[in-house]
N, C-alpha and C positions, 0 to 999 in steps of 0.2 A: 492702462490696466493697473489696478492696484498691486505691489509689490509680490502680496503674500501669494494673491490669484495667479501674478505670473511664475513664481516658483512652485505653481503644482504639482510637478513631480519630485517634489521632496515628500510631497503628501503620502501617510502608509498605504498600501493598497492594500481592499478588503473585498476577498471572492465571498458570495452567499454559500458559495459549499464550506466556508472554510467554521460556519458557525449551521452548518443541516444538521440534525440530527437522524436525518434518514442516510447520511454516506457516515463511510468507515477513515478511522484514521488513515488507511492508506491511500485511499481515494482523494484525500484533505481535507478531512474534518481536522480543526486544531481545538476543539475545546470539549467537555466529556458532553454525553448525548444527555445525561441530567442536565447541563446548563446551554446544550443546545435548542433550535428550535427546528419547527419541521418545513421544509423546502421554503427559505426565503428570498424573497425577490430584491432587486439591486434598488426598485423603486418603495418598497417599505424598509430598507436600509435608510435611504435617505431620508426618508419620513421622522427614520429616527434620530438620524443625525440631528436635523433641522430641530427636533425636539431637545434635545440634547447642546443645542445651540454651537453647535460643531460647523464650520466649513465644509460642504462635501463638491464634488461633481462625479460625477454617471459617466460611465466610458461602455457604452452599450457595446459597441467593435471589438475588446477585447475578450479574448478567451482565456480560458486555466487552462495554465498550458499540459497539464495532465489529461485533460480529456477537452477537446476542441470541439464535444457539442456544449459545453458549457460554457455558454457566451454572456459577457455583461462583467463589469466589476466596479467596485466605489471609492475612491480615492477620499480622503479625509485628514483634516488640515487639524492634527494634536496640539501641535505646537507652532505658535506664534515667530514669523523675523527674529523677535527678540528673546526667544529661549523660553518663554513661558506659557501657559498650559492654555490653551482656546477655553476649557473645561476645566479647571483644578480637579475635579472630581475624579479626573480619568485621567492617568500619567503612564496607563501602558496600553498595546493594544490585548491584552487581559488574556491572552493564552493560559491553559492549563499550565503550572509548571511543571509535570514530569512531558508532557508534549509540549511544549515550546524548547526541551532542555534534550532535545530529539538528536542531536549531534553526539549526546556522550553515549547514546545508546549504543552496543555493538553493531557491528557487519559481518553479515554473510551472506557470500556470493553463490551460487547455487555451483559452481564449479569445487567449491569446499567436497561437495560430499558427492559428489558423480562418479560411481561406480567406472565409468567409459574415460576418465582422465585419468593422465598420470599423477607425481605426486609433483613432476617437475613442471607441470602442464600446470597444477593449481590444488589438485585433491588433498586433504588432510586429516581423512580416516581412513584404515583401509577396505579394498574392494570389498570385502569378505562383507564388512558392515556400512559401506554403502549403496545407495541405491541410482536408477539408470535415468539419467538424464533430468533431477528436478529443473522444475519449472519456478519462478519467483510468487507464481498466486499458488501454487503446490504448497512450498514452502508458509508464506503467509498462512495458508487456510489451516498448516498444522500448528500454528504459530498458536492460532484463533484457538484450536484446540486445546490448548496446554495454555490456556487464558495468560499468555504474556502481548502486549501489546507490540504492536510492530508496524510497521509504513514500509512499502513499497518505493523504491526510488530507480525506476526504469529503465530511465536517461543513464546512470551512471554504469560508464563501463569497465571491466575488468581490467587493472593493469598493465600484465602479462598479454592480453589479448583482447583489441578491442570490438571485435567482435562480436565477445561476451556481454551483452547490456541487459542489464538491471542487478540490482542486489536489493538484500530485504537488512531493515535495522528493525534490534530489538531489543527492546526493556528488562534487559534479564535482573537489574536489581530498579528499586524505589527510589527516587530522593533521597530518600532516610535510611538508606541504605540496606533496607529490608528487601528480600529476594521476590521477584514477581511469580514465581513459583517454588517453594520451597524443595523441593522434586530436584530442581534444576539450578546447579551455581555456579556453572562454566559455560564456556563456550565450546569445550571439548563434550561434556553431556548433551548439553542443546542438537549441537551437530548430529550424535549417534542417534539420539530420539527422533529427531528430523526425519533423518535418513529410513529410519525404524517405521514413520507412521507413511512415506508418503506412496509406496506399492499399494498401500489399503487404499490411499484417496478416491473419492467416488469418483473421480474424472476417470480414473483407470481402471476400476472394477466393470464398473460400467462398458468401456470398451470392451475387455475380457466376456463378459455377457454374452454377448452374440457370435462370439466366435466359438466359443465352447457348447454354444446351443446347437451350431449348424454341423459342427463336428460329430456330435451325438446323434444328431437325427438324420444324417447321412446311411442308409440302409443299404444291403448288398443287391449289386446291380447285377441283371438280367442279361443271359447273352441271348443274341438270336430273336426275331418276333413270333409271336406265340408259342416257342418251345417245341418246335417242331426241329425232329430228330435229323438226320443225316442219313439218307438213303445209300 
């Protein structure tokens, strides 16, 4: 086997989610949904490699490991044994940079703002303006809201307690050091707003719904069968 073929796993690995334009950056999308495209397969990958005159091979068996229905990935040979480019044309695997640059983003662990921890436990607002038990997609989806970008990283667990697994990162400033929402330029703001939207979240209201329905329409009950007196 030629050299380069049997050091394929130097080769970058590339998920077709990681270039969908139909999943979210937390799910792993790594590049903006303008320069994305819509659900691509591991075998028009390759098609494009092959066009691109790129070395690929197909690894149908594996999975992303963020979600294990999503089977298939494409390994592709950038650079050469000898240090140079298969492709001159392409010398990175072309992430966005503010998402490829996804490490300097903050963290927060949804233990930050849980009304039900202590502060020695991990909480770092108080109860007063915290809220009961966020979730990591609670959080995201207020994230969503207040249009700062953010990824989900599930696996990673809490410190203090490893029990706790997931935390969310987020883009609170630009590259260029311009704020991903003007609104917000801490991480002690983020937190309070957080906290502030995620009682509203429709996961929760929703719950509320039917329980307030049946409490109301619970009517006063009847003693006795037909109302028939006491001789």
């Amino acid at each position: 086997m030629d050299g380069e073929i049997s050091n394929i796993k130097k080769w970058i690995i590339l998920y077709p989610i990681y270039i969908n334009s139909k999943r979210t950056i937390a799910e792993g999308r790594r590049i903006s949904t303008s320069k994305a495209c819509e659900n691509p397969t591991c075998a028009e990958i390759g098609d494009c490699c092959s066009h691109l005159k790129l070395l690929f091979a197909i690894e149908i068996d594996k999975a992303y490991q963020r979600d294990f229905m999503q089977r298939g990935r494409v390994r592709v040979m950038l650079k050469k044994e000898d240090g140079t480019f298969s492709n001159p044309a392409i010398s990175s695997r072309g992430m966005d940079g503010e998402i490829s640059n996804i490490k300097k983003w903050l963290i927060l662990y949804p233990i930050y703002i849980n009304s039900k921890k202590t502060i020695v436990e991990g909480r770092r607002i108080s109860t007063s303006k915290a809220c009961e038990n966020p979730t990591c997609a609670e959080i995201g989806d207020c994230c969503s809201h207040l249009k700062l970008p953010f990824a989900i990283e599930i696996d990673k667990a809490y410190p203090r307690d490893f029990m706790q697994r997931g935390r969310v990162r987020v883009m609170l400033k630009k590259e260029d050091g311009t704020l991903s929402n003007a609104a917000i330029s801490s991480r002690k703001q983020l937190m309070l707003r957080i906290a502030e939207l995620v009682p509203r979240h429709p996961g929760r209201t929703k719950k509320q719904e039917p329980a307030a329905t049946s409490t109301s329409g619970a009517g006063p009950s009847k003693s006795g069968k037909g109302g028939k007196k006491k001789r």
